[in-house]
C-alpha positions in Angstrom: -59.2 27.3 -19.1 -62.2 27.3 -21.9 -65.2 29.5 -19.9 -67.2 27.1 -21.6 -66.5 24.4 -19.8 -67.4 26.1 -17.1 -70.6 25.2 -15.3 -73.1 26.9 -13.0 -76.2 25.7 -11.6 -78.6 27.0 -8.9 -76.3 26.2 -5.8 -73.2 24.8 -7.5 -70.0 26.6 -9.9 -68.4 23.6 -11.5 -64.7 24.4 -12.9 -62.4 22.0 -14.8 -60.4 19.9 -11.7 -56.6 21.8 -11.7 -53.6 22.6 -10.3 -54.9 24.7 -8.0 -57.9 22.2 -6.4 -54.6 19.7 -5.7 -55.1 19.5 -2.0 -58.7 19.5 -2.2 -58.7 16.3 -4.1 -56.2 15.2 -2.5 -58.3 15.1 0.8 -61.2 13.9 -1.0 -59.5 10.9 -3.0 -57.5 9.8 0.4 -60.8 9.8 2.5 -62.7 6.0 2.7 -65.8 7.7 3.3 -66.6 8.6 0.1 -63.4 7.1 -2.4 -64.1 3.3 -1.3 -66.5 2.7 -3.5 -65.0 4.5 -5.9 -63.3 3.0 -9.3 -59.9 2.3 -7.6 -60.7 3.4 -4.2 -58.8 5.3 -1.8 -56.1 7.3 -3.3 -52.6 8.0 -1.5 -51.4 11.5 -2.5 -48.9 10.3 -5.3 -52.2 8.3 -7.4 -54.3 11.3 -6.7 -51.8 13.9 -8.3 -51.4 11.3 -11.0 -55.5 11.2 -11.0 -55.3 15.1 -11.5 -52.7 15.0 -14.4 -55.2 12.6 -16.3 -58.3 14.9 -15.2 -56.7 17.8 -16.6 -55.2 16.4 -19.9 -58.5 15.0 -20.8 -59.9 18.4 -21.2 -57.5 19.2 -23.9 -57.9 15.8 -25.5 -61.1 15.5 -25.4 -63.2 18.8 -24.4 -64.9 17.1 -21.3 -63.7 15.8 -17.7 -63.5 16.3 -14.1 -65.2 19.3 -13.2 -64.7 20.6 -9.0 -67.6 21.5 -7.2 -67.5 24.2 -5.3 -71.0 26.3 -3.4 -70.2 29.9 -3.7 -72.8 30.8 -0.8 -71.1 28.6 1.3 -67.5 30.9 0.9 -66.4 29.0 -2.5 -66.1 25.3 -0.2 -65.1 22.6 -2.2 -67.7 19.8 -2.2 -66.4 17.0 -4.3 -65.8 16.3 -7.8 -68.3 15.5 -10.6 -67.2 14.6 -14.5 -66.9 12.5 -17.5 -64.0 10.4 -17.8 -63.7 7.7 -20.1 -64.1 4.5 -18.4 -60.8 1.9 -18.3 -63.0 -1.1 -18.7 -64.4 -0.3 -22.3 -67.6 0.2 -20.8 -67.8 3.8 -22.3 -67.6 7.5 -21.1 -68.3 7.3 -17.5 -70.2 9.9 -15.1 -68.5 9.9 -12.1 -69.5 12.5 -8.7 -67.8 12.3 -5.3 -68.5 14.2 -2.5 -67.8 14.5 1.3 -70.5 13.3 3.7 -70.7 16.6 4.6 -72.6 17.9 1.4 -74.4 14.8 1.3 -78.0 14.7 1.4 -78.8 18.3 0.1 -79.7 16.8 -3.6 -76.0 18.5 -4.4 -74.7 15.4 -6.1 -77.9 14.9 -8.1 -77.7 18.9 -9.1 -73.8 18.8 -10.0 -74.4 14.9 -12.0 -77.3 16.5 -13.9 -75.0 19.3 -15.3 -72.4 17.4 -15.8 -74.7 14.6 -17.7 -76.4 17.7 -19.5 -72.8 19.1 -20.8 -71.5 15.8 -22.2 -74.6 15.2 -24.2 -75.1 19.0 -25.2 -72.0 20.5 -25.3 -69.6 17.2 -25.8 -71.7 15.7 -28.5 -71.7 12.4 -26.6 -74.4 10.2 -27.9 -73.9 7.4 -24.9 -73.3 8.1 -21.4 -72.6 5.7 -18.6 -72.0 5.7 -14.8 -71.7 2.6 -12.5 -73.0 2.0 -9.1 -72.5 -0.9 -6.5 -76.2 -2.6 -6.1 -75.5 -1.1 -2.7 -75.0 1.8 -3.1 -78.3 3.3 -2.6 -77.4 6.9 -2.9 -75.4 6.6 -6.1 -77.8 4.5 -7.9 -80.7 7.4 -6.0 -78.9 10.0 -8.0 -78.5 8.2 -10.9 -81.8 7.5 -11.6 -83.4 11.2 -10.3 -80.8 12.3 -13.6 -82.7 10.2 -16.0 -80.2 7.4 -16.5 -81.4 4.0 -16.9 -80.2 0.4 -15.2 -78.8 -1.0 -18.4 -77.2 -4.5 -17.3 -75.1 -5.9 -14.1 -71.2 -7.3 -14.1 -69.2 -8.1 -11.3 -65.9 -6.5 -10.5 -63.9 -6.8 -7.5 -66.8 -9.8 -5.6 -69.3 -7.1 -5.8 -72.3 -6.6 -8.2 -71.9 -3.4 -10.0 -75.1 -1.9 -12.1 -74.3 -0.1 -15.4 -76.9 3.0 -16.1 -76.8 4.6 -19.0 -78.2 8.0 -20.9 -78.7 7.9 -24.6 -79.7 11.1 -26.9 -79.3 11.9 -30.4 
């Protein structure tokens, strides 16, 4: 693993997703609480391993991804997942961020999206960033827009209205 690409913030060590964070995600991605409104939803294990092949082949291909998030002061606990990934709809590289309910609500998404959002445009050399967010989805589209990202335009996918943000530098 590049130690670039590793990522540490005030509360938060983000690591490329791996091998090694299998079960993790595995719980995560198979857990309606936080992967239905997800791109694809709810994972059974097979998809999620498949999920995690892709995850870690794109760092190779591409030099950004799926990063887990972990809080060291909290014994190294895995938190959810946070990334770039380019999106299957055309749309663009996507910033995505899952995590359980349980790590909800402590600005932990919004400090993991930021650096994640930070790498692809400093690091990555990514001029355009999106993310998507049911209209919903209050907290998504909370974090989203406490990152900087901007409402962009609306589609619908799957009967519900979906907002497109997006981040553009350079």
């Amino acid at each position: 693993m590049n130690p670039l690409w590793i990522l540490r913030t005030g509360r938060l060590v983000l690591t490329p997703i791996g091998g090694a964070d299998l079960s993790d995600f595995r719980g995560i991605a198979a857990d309606p609480r936080v992967f239905a409104v997800m791109l694809g939803g709810v994972r059974d294990a097979v998809r999620a391993a498949d999920d995690l092949g892709r995850f870690v082949t794109a760092w190779g291909r591409h030099g950004y991804g799926i990063w887990a998030i972990r809080e060291p002061a909290d014994g190294d606990r895995f938190v959810g997942v946070t990334g770039l990934e380019d999106r299957p709809d055309g749309r663009g590289v996507g910033l995505r961020f899952a995590l359980w309910p349980e790590a909800q609500g402590r600005g932990l998404a919004r400090e993991a999206a930021w650096a994640a959002l930070r790498f692809g445009h400093d690091r990555a050399g990514l001029r355009r960033i999106v993310a998507v967010a049911r209209e919903t989805n209050f907290g998504s589209r909370t974090v989203l827009g406490g990152i900087g990202m901007h409402e962009a335009e609306t589609f619908i996918q799957n009967g519900y209205r979906m907002l497109l943000y997006e981040s553009l530098e350079g």
